[in-house]
C-alpha positions in Angstrom: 91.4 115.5 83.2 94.5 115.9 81.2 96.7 112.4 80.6 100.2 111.4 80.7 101.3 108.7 78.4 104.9 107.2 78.5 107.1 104.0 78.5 109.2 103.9 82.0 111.4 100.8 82.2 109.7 98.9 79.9 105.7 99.7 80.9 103.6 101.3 79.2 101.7 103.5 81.3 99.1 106.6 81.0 98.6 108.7 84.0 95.9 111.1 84.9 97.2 114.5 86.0 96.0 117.6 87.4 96.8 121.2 87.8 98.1 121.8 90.9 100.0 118.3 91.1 103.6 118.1 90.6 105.2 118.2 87.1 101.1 118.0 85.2 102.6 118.0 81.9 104.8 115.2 81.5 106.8 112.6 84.0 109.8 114.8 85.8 113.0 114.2 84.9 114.3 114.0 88.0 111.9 110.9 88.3 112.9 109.9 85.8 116.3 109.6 86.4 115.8 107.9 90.1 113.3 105.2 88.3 116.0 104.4 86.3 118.8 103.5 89.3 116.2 102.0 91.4 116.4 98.2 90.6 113.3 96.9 91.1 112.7 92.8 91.8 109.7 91.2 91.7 108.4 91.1 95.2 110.2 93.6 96.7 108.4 95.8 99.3 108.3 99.4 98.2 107.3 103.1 99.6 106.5 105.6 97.2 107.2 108.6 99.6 104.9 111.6 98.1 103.4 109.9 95.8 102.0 112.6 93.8 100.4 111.3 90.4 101.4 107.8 91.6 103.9 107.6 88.8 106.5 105.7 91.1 104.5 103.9 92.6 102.5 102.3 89.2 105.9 101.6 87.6 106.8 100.3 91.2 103.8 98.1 91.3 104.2 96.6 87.7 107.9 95.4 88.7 107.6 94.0 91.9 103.7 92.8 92.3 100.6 95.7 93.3 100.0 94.0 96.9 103.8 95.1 97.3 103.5 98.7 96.6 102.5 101.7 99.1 102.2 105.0 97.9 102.2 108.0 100.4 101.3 111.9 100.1 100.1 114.7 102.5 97.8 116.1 99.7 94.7 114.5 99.4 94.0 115.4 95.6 97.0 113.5 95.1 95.9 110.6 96.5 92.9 110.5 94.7 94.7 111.0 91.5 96.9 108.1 92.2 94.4 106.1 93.3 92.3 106.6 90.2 96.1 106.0 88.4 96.5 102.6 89.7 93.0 101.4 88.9 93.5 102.6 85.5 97.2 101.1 84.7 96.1 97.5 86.1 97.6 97.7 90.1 94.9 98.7 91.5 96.0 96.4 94.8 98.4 98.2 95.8 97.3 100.8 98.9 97.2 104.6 98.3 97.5 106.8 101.8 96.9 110.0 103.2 99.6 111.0 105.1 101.2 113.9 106.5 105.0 112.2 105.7 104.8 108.6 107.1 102.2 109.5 110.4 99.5 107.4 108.4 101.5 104.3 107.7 101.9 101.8 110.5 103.8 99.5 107.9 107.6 99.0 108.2 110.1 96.1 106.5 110.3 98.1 103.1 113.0 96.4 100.9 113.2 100.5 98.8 111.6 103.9 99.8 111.5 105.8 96.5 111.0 110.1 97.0 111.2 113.1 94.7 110.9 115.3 97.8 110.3 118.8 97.3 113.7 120.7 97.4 112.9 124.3 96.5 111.6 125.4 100.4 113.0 124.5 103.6 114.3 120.8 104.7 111.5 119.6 107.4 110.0 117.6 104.8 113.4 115.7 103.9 114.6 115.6 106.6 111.6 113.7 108.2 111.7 111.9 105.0 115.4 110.5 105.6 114.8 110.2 109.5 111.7 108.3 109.4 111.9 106.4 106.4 115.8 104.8 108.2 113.4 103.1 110.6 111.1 101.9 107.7 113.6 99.8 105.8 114.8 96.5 106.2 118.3 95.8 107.1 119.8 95.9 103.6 116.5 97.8 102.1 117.5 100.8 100.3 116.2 104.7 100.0 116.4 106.5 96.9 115.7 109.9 96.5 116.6 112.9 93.7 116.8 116.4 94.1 118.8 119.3 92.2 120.0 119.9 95.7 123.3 118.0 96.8 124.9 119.1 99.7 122.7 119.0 102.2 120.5 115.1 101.1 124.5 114.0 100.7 125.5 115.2 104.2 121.9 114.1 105.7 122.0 110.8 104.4 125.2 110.0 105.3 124.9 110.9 108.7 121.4 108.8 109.1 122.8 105.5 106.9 126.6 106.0 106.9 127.0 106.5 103.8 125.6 107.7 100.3 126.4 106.8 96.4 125.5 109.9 94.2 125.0 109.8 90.6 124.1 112.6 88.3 121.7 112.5 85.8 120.4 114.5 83.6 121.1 117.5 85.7 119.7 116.4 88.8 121.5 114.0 91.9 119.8 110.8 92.8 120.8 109.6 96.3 120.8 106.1 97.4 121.4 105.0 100.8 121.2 101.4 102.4 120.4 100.9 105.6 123.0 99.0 107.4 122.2 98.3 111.2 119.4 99.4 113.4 120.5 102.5 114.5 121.8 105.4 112.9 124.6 105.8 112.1 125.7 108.8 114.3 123.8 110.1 117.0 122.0 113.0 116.4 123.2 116.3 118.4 121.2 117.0 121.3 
């Protein structure tokens, strides 16, 4: 299997890839970029939303403690691949799902839900994403996502949390929302 090595926010890491997974050949920018913004504190809880390779969720697990860290993705190659990732780069503890979005995970109280959903079909997946992860967070917890989309994750986001800071970098938007109260913040149409 082909490897990734690089050094994200300080850690060294070297990640096993696949063909067929997203971005095989190196980390994605776009990851990159929302690594970069996300803040991480040692003993925060923290979903890495379609996990993929398990790149967020190893750099994830390195900052803020393995038994922390849950990584998430519909694909089951993926998951193995991560799995396989977190064994190999030392965070082994942390848990590595199948799931179909969040179905799988009965978990909730996450201080950051991290996601580099993909953006180039429809919205179903984001928007299950945004709407399910809300209820996920902890009062104050945080979601982060990026996307070369900005419209519609800046209009969705607001109207779930009540509000969005942007930032672009490097040619893609990274979204973060904080999660305010316990409901949404406007109710959806019926």
């Amino acid at each position: 299997m082909p490897t990734i090595s690089d050094t994200i926010l300080g850690e060294e890491i070297v990640l096993e890839t696949a063909p067929g997974l997203f971005s095989p050949a190196h980390v994605d920018r776009g990851t990159l970029a929302m690594l970069g913004v996300a803040g991480f504190a040692p003993g925060q809880k923290v979903l890495d939303l379609g996990c993929g390779c398990g790149v967020v969720g190893v750099v994830a697990a390195r900052k803020c403690g393995a038994g922390n860290v849950w990584l998430l993705d519909v694909d089951p190659a993926a998951v193995a691949v991560a799995r396989r990732n977190l064994e190999r780069n030392g965070v082994g503890e942390a848990r590595c799902l199948v799931s179909d979005g969040l179905s799988a995970l009965n978990e909730t109280g996450f201080d950051l839900i991290l996601s580099n959903p993909p953006y180039q079909s429809d919205f179903a997946v984001a928007k299950a994403f945004i709407e399910k992860g809300f209820n996920r967070l902890n009062i104050g917890g945080r979601m982060l996502m990026v996307t070369k989309r900005r419209e519609w994750y800046k209009n969705k986001l607001a109207a779930i949390f009540g509000g969005v800071k942007i930032q672009e970098i490097d040619g893609y938007f990274v979204f973060e929302a904080q999660r305010r109260s316990a409901a949404y913040a406007r109710k959806r149409r019926k």
